[in-house]
N, C-alpha and C positions, 0 to 999 in steps of 0.2 A: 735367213741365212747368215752366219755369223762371217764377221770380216776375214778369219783365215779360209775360209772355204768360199767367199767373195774371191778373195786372192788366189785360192788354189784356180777355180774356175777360168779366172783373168788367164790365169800362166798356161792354163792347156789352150786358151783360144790360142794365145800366141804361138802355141808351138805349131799347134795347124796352120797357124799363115803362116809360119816360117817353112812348112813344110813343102808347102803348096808354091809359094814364091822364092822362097832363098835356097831351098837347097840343089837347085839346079845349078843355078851362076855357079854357087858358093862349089862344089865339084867342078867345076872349069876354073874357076880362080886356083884352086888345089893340083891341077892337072897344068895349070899354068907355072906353079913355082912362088903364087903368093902365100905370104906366113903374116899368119895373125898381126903380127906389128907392122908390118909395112901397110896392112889396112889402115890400121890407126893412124898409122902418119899420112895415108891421102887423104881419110874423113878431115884430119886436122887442116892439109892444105886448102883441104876444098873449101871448107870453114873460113880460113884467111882469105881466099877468093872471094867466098860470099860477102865476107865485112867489108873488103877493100870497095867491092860495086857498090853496097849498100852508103858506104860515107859518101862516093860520087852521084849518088841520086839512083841508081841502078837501075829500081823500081818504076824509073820516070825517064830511062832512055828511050829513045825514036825504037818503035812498037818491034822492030825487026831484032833490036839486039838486048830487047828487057827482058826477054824468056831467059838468058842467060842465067841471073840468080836464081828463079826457081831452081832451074836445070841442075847448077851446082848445089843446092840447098839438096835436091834431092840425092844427088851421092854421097854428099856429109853425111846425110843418112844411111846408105845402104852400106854404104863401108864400115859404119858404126854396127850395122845389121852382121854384117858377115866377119866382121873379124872375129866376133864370140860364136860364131857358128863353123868357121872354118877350123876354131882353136879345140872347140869341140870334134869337129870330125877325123880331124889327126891327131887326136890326144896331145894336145900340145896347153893345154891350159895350165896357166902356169902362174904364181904372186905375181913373180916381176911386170908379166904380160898383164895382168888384169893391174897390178898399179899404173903403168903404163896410160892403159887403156884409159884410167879414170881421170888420170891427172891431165889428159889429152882431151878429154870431154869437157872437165868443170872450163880448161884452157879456149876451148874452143864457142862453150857458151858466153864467155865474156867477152872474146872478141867478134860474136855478132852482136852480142848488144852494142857495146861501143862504137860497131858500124852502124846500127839503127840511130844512136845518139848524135853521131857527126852529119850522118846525113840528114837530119832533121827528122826523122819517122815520129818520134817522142826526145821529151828535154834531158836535160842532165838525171835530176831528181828523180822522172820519174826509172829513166834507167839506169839509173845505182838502186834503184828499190825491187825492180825487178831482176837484177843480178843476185842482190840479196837473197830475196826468196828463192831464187834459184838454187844458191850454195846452200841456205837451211833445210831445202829437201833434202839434197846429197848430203849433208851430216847428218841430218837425222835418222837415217838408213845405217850409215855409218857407224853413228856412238851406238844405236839399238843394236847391231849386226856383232857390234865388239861386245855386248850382253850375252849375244847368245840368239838372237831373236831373230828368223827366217824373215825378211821385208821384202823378198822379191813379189812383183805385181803389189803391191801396198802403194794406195793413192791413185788419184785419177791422173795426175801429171808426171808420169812418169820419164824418162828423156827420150824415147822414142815415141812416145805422145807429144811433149812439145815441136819435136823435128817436125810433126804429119800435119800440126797445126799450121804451127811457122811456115810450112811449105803452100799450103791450100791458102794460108793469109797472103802470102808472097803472091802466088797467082790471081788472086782474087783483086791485089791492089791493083797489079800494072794494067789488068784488062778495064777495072772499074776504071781508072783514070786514063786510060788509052781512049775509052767506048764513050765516056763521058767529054771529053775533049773532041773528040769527033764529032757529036750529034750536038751539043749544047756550045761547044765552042769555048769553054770552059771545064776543067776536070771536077769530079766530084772529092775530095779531101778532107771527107771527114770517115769514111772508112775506119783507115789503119788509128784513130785515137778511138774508136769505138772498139774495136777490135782489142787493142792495147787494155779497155779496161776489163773487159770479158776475161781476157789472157791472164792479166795480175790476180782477179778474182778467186781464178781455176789455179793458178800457184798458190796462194793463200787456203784454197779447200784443199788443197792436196799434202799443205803442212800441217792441217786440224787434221785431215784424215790419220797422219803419219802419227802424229804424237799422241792422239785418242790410241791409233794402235800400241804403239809403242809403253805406253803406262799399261794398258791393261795384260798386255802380255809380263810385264815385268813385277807385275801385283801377282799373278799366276805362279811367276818362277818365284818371287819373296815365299808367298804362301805352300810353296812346295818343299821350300827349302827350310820352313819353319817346322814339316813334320817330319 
């Protein structure tokens, strides 16, 4: 199966989960009076929310109020889900909105890094390196898209795949180290740095993926435009 038909494949699954899960809310958010950017802007609060818990140890609060992060991590998500689905369903898709949209994302992945950072989750270094990889997928979508070149679903880490990761790591920490702290008396804490290299891995295969794509589409369109 060749990678645009990889990709095509990718894109229909998603629309059937979006179909099956978002497009109910997303018809009550519509019936409510929300517009595409106001979604953006609570994904982005909720985003600040999650970095603020994350620098105060979030993940490591007394077991009653650590669901918290997940809990907001998850609507960073869903609002991220629904604003391109609700801008879709009221024809309201729009540049400005989807600049918006993007500059609010790349915005929003930095300041939970930098909350993983302050709170100790991982060091400096290694989260400026994983910010990085983060922005070189979003430009490489980018400069290939200003070619001419379809990259939707291209790559395994896409930012709706990071969010489901990031979310399932989130919950996975605070019970590992709640459950672990419970029984042994001591919490387990090596998790979230195993985790963390798994994670950098899966953003480095998803920028090999990106840029394998991205030449060979653009050897296609050279070689097309040479006959």
């Amino acid at each position: 199966m060749s990678k645009i038909e990889q990709a095509t494949n990718k894109r229909s699954n998603q629309r059937r989960i979006l179909e099956i899960f978002v497009e109910l809310p997303a018809k009550k958010l519509v019936k409510w009076g929300f517009t595409p950017n106001i979604l953006s802007f609570c994904g982005f609060f909720c985003s600040i929310a999650v970095a603020i818990l994350l620098s105060l140890g979030g993940l490591h609060f007394p077991f009653p109020i650590a669901w918290i992060v997940p809990f907001l991590m998850f609507w960073a998500g869903a609002f991220d889900v629904f604003d391109g689905e609700i801008a879709r369903m009221t024809q309201k898709i729009s540049i400005s909105g989807a600049f918006l949209d993007s500059n609010l994302d790349r915005l929003s992945d930095a300041i939970i890094v930098f909350g993983l950072i302050i709170g100790g989750y991982f060091n400096y270094l290694i989260g400026y390196a994983i910010l990085f990889l983060i922005i070189m997928i979003s430009y490489i979508r980018s400069r290939a898209e200003n070619e001419g070149i379809d990259m939707k679903g291209v790559g395994f880490m896409e930012r709706a795949e990071r969010l489901i990761i990031l979310w399932f790591a989130f919950i996975a920490e605070f019970w590992i180290y709640f459950l672990t702290k419970l029984f042994y008396g001591a919490p387990f804490e090596l998790f979230f740095p195993i985790f963390t290299i798994i994670f950098t891995g899966l953003l480095i295969l998803t920028i090999v993926q990106r840029l394998i794509f991205s030449f060979k589409e653009l050897s296609k369109i050279e070689t097309h435009d040479k006959k």
